[in-house]
Structure formats: C-alpha cells, structure tokens
VOGUTI-672827 format. One record per residue (C-alpha): x, y, z. Coordinates in steps of 0.02 Angstrom, whole numbers, plus 32768, in hexadecimal, padded with zeros to 4 digits. Example, Ala and Ser with C-alpha at 12.3 -4.5 7.8 and 13.67 -1.06 7.14 Angstrom:
2
82677F1F8186/82AC7FCB8165/
//
This chain:
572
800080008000/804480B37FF2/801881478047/7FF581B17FAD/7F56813C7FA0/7F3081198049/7E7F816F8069/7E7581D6810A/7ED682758132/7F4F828A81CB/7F55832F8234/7FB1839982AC/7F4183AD831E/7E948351835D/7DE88378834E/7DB983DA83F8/7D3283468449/7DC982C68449/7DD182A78505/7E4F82448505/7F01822584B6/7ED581758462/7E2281D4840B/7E86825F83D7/7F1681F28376/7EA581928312/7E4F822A82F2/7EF1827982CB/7F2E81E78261/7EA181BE81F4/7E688132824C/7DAB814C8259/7D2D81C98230/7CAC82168294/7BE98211825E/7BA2821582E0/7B8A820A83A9/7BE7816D83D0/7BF6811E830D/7C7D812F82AB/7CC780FD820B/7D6F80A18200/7DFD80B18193/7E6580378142/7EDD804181C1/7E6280128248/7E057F8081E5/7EBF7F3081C2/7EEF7F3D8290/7E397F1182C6/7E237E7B824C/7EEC7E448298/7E967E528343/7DFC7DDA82FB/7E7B7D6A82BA/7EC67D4E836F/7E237D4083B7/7DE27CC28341/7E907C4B834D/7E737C5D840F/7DC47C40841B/7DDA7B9D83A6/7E577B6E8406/7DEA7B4984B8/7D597AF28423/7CFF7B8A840B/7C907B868351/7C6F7C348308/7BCB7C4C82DB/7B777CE282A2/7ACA7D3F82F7/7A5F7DB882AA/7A7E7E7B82D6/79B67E8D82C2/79377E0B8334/78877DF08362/78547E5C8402/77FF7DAA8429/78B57D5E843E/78ED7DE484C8/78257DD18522/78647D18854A/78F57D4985B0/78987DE885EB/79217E6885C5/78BD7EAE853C/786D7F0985DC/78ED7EFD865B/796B7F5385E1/7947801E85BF/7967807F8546/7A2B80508524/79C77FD084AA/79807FFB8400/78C37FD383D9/786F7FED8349/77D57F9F82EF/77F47F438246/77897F698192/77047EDD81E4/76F77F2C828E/77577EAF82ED/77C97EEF836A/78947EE5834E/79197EFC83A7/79D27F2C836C/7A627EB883D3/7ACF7EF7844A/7AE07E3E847D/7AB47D9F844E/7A957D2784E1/79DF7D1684A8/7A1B7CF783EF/7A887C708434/7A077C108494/799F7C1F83FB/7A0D7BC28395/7A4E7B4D840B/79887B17844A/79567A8283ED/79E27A6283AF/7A4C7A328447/79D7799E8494/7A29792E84E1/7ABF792F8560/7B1A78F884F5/7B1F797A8489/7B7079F28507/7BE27A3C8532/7BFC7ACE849D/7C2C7B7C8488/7BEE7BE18400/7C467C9583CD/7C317D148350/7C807DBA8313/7C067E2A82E8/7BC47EE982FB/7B3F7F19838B/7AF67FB783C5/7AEB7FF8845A/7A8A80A1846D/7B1B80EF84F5/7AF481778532/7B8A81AD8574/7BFF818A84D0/7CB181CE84EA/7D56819F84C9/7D49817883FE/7D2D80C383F7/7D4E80A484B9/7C9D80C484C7/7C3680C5843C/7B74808B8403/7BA080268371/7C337FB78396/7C6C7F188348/7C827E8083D7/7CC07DD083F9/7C287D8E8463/7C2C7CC48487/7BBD7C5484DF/7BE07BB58541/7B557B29856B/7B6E7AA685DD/7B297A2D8649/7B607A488705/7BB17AE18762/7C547A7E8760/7C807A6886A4/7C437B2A8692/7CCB7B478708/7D457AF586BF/7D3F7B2B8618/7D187BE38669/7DDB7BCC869F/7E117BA385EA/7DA07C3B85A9/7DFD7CA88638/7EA57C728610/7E917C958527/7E4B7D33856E/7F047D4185AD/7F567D058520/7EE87D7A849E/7F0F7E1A84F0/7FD27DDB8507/7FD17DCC8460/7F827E718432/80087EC88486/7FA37F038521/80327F0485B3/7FDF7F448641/7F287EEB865E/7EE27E8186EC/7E587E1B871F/7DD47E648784/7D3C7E1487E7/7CA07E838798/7BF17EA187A9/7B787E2F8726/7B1D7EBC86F7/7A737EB68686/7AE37E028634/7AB37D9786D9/7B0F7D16873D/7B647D1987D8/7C2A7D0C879D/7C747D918727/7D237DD18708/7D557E53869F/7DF97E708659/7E287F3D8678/7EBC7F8F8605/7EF57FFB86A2/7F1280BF8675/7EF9815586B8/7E6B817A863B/7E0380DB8669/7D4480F98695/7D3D80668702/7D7C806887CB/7DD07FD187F4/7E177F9D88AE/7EBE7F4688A0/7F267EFD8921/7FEE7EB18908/7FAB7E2A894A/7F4F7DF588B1/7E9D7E2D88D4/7E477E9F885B/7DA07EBF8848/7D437F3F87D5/7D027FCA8868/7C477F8D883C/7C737EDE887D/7CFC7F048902/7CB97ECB89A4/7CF27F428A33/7D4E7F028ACB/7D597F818B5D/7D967F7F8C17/7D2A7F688CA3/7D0780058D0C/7C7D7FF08D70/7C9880698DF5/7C2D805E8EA8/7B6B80738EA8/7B26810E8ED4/7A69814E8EF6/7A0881AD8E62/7A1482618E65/79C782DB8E02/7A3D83578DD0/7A03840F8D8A/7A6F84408CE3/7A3C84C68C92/7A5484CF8BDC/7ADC84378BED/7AA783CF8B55/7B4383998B0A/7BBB83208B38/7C60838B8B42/7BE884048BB4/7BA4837A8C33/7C57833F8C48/7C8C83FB8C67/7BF7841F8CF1/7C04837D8D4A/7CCE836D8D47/7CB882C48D1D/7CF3824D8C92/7C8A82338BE4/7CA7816B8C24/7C2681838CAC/7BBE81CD8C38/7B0E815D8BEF/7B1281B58B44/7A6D81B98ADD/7A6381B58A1E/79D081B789C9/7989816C8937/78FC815588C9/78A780B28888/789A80BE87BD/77FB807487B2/778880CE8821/780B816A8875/77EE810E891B/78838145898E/791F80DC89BD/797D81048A4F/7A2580AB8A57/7A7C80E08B10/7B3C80C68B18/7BCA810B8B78/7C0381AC8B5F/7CB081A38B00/7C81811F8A88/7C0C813289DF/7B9980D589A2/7BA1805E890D/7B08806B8895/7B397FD48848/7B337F6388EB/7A907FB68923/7A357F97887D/7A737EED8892/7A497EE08922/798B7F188923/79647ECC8892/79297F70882F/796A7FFE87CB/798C80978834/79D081578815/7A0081E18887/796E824588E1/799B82F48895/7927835A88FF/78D8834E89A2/783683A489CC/77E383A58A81/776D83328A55/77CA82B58A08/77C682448AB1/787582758AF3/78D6831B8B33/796E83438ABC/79F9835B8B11/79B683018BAD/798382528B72/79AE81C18BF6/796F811F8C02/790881368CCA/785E81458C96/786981478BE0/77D0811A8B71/77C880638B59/777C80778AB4/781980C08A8A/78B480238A50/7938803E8AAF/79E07FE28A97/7A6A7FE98B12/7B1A7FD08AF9/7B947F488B48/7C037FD08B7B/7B837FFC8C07/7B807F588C4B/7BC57F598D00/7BED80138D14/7B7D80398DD1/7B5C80E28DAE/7B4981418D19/7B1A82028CD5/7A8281FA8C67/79EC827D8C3D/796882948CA3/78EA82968C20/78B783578C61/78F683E98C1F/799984228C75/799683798CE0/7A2A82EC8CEF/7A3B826A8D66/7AD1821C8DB4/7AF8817B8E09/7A6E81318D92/7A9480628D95/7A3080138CF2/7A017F7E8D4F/79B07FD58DEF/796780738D9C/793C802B8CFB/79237F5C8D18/79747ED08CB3/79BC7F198C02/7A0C7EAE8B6A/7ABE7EF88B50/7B097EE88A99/7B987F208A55/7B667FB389D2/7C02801A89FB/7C8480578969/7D3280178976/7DA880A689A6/7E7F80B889A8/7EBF805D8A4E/7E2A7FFC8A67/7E4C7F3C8AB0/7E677EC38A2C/7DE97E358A30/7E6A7DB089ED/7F027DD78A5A/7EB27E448AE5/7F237EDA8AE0/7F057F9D8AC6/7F567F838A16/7EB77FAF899B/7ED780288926/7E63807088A1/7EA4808087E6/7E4280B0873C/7E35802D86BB/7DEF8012861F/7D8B7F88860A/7DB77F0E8565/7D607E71857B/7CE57E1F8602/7CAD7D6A8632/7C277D16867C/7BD47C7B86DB/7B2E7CA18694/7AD17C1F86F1/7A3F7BD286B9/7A077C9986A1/79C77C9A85F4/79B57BE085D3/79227BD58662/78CA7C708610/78D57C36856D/78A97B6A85A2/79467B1B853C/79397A7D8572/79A679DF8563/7982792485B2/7A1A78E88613/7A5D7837863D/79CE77FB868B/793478528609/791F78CF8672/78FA798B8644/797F7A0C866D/79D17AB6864A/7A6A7ADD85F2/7AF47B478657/7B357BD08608/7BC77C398603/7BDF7CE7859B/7C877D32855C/7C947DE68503/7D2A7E5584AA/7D077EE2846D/7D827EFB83CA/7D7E7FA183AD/7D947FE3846D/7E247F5A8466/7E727FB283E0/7E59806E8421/7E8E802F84CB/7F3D7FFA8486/7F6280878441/7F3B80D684C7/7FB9807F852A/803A806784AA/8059811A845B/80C281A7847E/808E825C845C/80C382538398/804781BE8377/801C81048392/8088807683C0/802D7FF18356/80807F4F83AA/80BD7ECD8314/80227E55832A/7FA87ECC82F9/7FEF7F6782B2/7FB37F95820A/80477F8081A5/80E87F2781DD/81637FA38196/8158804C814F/81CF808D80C9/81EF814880BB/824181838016/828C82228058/82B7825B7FA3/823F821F7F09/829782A57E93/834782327EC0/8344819D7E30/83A4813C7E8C/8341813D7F43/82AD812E7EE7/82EF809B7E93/833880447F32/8285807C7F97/8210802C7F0A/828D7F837F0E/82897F707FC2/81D07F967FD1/819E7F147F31/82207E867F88/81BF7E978027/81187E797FE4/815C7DE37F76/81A07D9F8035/81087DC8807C/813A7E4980DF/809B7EBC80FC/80EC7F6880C9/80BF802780B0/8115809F8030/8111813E8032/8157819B7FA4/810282397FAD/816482C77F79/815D83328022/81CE836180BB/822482DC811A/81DF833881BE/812283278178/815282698146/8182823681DF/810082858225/8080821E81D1/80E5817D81F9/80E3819F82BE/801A81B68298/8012810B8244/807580C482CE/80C9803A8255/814D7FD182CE/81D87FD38253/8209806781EE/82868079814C/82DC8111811A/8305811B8077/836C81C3804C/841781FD7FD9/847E820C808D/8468814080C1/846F81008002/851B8163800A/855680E9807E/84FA804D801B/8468804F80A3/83C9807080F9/839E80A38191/8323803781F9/82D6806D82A3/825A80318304/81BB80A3831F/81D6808683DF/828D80B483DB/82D180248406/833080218379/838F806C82F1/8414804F827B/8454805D81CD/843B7FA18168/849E7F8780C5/841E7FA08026/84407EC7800C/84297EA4809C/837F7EEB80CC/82FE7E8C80A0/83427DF980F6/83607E78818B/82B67EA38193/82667DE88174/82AD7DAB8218/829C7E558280/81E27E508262/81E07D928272/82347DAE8317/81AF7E308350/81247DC68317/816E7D37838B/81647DAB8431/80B47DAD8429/809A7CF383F0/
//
C-alpha cells in the first residue's frame, strides 16, 4: 500500500471533543471518522489492526472448542419477552416496530439468540457440553459515549456462549475461557491488565470477572491489593475494623441549621465514624423512597444497593416537607415503616451512634440500632475506598486505580435457559436445564485501549501482532533516481516475502513524513535518503526507539524478514 493512496488525512492537531489521548490519535491519524454520537467510520488502517485482533480471538477461542456462529443484529421483541429483559432493560436498547407491526429489537447482545439456536437442537446430555461464538456488530444506545471507540453505541464484539450440564464442568471450562482471555490480550500487546471480580449487571449470574487495561483515563474504579485481590469497586466487598465504642442513653441534641456531614462533625467535635449517615433514594417504578443508613466516612455503592433490593433506583434530587422525612435530619428512630430502609454492615456493633432526629434542627446521640430501632439486616452496600482492609489477605493495603474495561465473563446460571424453557433429558430421561456461561470482547475498545497505552505524544505504538502494516518505508527524496530506485526494490521484495509493508513516496518534507509515520504507528520504519545510500545503506529504527541503525542496501530485506519475525514471536 502507499500513502499517496491511502484514504484518510492526518493532522496536527485533534478535533476539540477528543477527551482523551488514544480518541484524539486516531482522530489525528485517520483512523476513524465521526458521524455521529458514539458511531464512527473506520479507516483502512483500523479494519487491517481490528480484523488482526479477530484473527487472535478466533485462533484462541477455537482453541478451548469454541464454533463461531453468526446471530442476527435485528430479532423478534418476542425473543427478548422470554427472558424478560425486553422490560427489565431501558432505553440503552433499540425498539422499533417492523413493516407488519411486529415489534424488533436491535442486539446489543445475544444470549437470547444463543438459546434460540441451541433449543431443540441440543436434546440430549449428550450433546453438551458446547460453546458457540461470533464476531459481529451490536448497538447499544449509550448514553454517555466518550472516549472515540472506548465507548461507543455501535461497536463490533466477540460474544460466546457456553452450555453445560452441571455447575462443575461450567467451572472448569470457565478456567480455560479465563486463562485464552489471558493469552488474547498478551498477544494484542496489552502489558498492564488484570483480572477483576465484577458485578453481573443486566447479563445475570452470580460469577463475573472482567479484564481492566489499567490507566489513568479508565472509567471504571477498581480496588487492588499486592496481595492479589482485585475487584471492580461495584463488586469489592468492604472489610472494616470493629469500633464499637460503650453504650450510651438517647439524647436529643438541638443543631440548628447543622445538616451536613462536615458541619455535624464540626458542632459535636466528634468523628464522621460515629456518625449513622442517611442517603436517600428513589424507587424507579413508583418514586417510593429508599433510605440506605451507613456510617459517616464511607459512601454508598449504587451498584450493591440495586443488587441488593432487587429494583432499579436513582438519587432523590429534592426533598420537600412532605415527602415523609426531614432533609438534613433523617435517622432511622421513628422513621416511617412504609419507607425501605437498608442499613449498612459498617454499623453493625458500633453502641452509640449520631443520627437525625427526624425534626427540624434535631440529632440524637448515643442512638444503639438494636435498642432504639429493634432487630435490622446489615449488608454491605459501602464503596471500596484507598487503605481499606483487604478481604483476601486482611491488611489496610486496598488501593483504588482507574481501568478500562476490555473484556468480561460470566457463570450465567441457568438465567436465560429457565426463562426461555431449553430443555434437555439427562442420563436417567429426566428433564433439565442447560448451564450457561457468557464471554464478551469488545474489538474496537480493545484496539483504542492499546493505543492508548502504547503511544507516545507523536502517535501510536501499534505492537507487531496487530499493527496495520509491519514496516513503513519513507523515500526521503523521490526527485533522487537512485533512492527512488532502491525504495521501490525494497518495498516490491517485501511484498513478494510477504512482508506487510507501507511506501510512502510522496514528494513532501521529511519532517511532515515522519510525521505521518509516528501517526500510523508502523513498528518498523525504513529510511530511504541520498546520505545512507552514500554509505550503501538504509537506516532502520524501530517506531518505539528501541532501535536504530544503518543496514547495507543487500542486506535488508533479509534484515527486516527476521526482525519482524522476531517481533511477531514476542507476542506468540
């Protein structure tokens, strides 16, 4: 390929949404296109590193048996009414009615698609177990899209589905998913990613992990510990020293216009740990109130206490007097039982605590949960936090990073196959229901996320597995006969040895050339020009600078064969 003819212009400078450095490279380089919110069209560039990307996920996913299948994009609202996420699900999901009148749905995933196509056909016992994958574009309506293709509406994704017959072989082959999950993004050139324990979300189930590209620009919290534990914040339980202090008798204390934490701690000279915080929240479905009490220091974690109640929740914004509690001064002594209140594990034990009065300018101290307010459920709905105890290894050694999330598995259950009665007759004729496990990667976010850890601040650092092009050559002088001549060689000899190269022989500044290449971000980079061909060579150098030196003009193609064949092996 050469440059002159590659369609998509490179620029000095980004588009002014790009929020981050990976968004604003491919912009930059003429990787995508925007058209609109969270869609984009992709350059050749792009389509050669994402279908490299497909390539490794499609050895490694045939490699632990999976068979790739394809789903449709558009299905029968019908399909999704089984499995009852065409209701549970809002408005992240596309619904429209076809020329008949029948309802439709575009996929954002396909576990309904796969039990459709696996029911009545898998029958028997011994038909299991079997995975079943597929590459193929969904749409999510996202209504926060950022990023460029970190977060996106239409995105292309690996999604595969496993079906077995007891908890155990899901397990097991669970492990073997876990571990090609490893070996894909290894091979992608992804250095720094873990493993996290997650929250199931709308997919189900009651074991996830999600694999987290950790940077500084990641939209999703994770708690790590040296010791090995990491969890993604939604999921990390929270471990925290007892304190429970000596009882004390109730007391109504006045405090006049004291509504905030920061204030109460002020007034009373006492720590926001022997504080009973309230937050308040309203129930999606009717605006019912949710009170969720927990000590003062910590936050809460929407995602545990939507778990955890079994309903979809969001912030009460405003207050009013009659809404059934004081703002500023809500407690649990003598709150409205038709109001759901949830308490947190961190108040468990503590004999006396600060909480509202439920009056206007009212507190009470030395309030005990169990005398003034009876016997309580506590859960843990707390948000991890730096320093926090580690619940594998027991110390104060949590700390919080950012991550970006770049694939996700999970022990599905018997979620979707119970909903949607797929059926098979085991050993002894009787009737049971498949296990199933789920397993996602989204391509393009793979892609953006490696370049947005392997760049500097000239361009991308495509690693040799899945950059675009394997070598670039730059003819630095196209009026010079002979460095055209030796350019045009070199670049024809490496496409005979099927070397994948790029040529540019555009008649411009070196400066702007090289310019271009860092933007392309191709590993291994040629420089043809009349001051190397002086001294019978060319200069190679690696886009990462980890090399560079002058090769004789003979001696280069064979040069170049085994340095890319070397750089191909790090990643095998």
């Amino acid at each position: 390929m050469k440059v002159a003819n590659l369609l998509g212009e490179r620029f000095k400078d980004a588009p002014k949404d790009c929020s981050i450095e990976s968004h604003a490279l491919m912009m930059r380089g003429g990787y995508m296109k925007h058209m609109a919110n969270g869609i984009y069209s992709l350059y050749m560039p792009t389509k050669r590193i994402t279908r490299k990307i497909e390539q490794i996920i499609r050895e490694e996913m045939d490699a632990i048996d999976g068979q790739e299948v394809m789903f449709p994009v558009v299905m029968p609202a019908s399909l999704w009414e089984e499995s009852g996420r065409y209701y549970s699900i809002g408005s992240e999901m596309a619904r429209f009615k076809d020329r008949s009148g029948n309802g439709v749905v575009l996929g954002m995933t396909h576990e309904e698609a796969a039990v459709h196509l696996a029911r009545d056909t898998a029958k028997s016992y011994a038909d299991f177990p079997f995975m079943i994958y597929q590459i193929q574009t969904k749409f999510r309506d996202e209504p926060r899209a950022r990023g460029g293709l970190i977060r996106v509406r239409e995105f292309t994704m690996k999604d595969a589905y496993s079906f077995h017959t007891s908890q155990a072989d899901l397990e097991t082959y669970y492990q073997r998913a876990f571990d090609a999950y490893n070996r894909i993004f290894s091979r992608c050139g992804c250095k720094n990613f873990i493993s996290v324990q997650s929250d199931s979300g709308m997919m189900g189930g009651s074991i996830s992990h999600e694999f987290m590209l950790l940077t500084e620009v990641g939209e999703d919290t994770l708690a790590i510990c040296d010791c090995g534990y990491s969890a993604n914040m939604e999921a990390a339980a929270v471990i925290l020293e007892n304190i429970p202090g000596e009882v004390q008798a109730l007391t109504k204390v006045d405090t006049p216009d004291v509504k905030t934490i920061d204030d109460l701690t002020a007034f009373l000279k006492i720590d926001a740990k022997q504080l009973c915080k309230a937050v308040v929240y309203r129930k999606n479905e009717d605006d019912s109130l949710v009170v969720a009490f927990i000590r003062g220091d910590l936050e809460v974690n929407e995602t545990k206490l939507r778990n955890y109640l079994g309903f979809e929740i969001h912030p009460a914004a405003e207050l009013t007097a009659d809404s059934g509690v004081v703002p500023g001064f809500i407690g649990p002594v003598g709150m409205s039982k038709d109001i759901v209140t949830v308490f947190d594990a961190s108040l468990k034990g503590i004999e006396a605590l600060v909480c509202g009065g439920n009056a206007v300018d009212t507190h009470y101290t030395g309030m005990n949960i169990k005398r003034d307010v009876g016997d309580v459920t506590y859960v843990d709905v707390a948000k991890a936090f730096a320093g926090g105890i580690c619940p594998n290894c027991g110390k104060p050694h949590i700390r919080v990073e950012k991550g970006i999330e770049i694939g996700n598995i999970f022990q599905l259950g018997q979620k979707y196959t119970k909903s949607m009665e797929m059926t098979y007759l085991d050993e002894n004729g009787e009737r049971q229901y498949p296990i199933m496990g789920c397993y996602g990667i989204g391509v393009g976010r793979l892609c953006a996320s490696i370049c947005q850890e392997s760049r500097d601040k000239f361009g991308p650092i495509w690693p040799m597995s899945i950059a675009p092009w394997q070598v670039q050559v730059c003819n630095l002088r196209v009026d010079d006969a002979a460095v055209t001549e030796t350019a045009e060689k070199l670049y024809a000899d490496l496409q005979a040895a099927g070397v994948e190269v790029l040529y540019d022989d555009r008649d411009i500044r070196p400066g702007a050339m090289f310019a271009d290449a860092d933007l392309l971000g191709v590993p291994v980079r040629v420089i043809v020009s009349p001051k190397t061909l002086a001294e019978g060579c060319v200069e190679i150098a690696a886009r990462d600078k980890s090399f560079r030196e002058n090769v004789p003009v003979a001696e280069a193609l064979d040069w170049l064969r085994e340095r890319v064949a070397a750089m191909l092996a790090e990643y095998r």
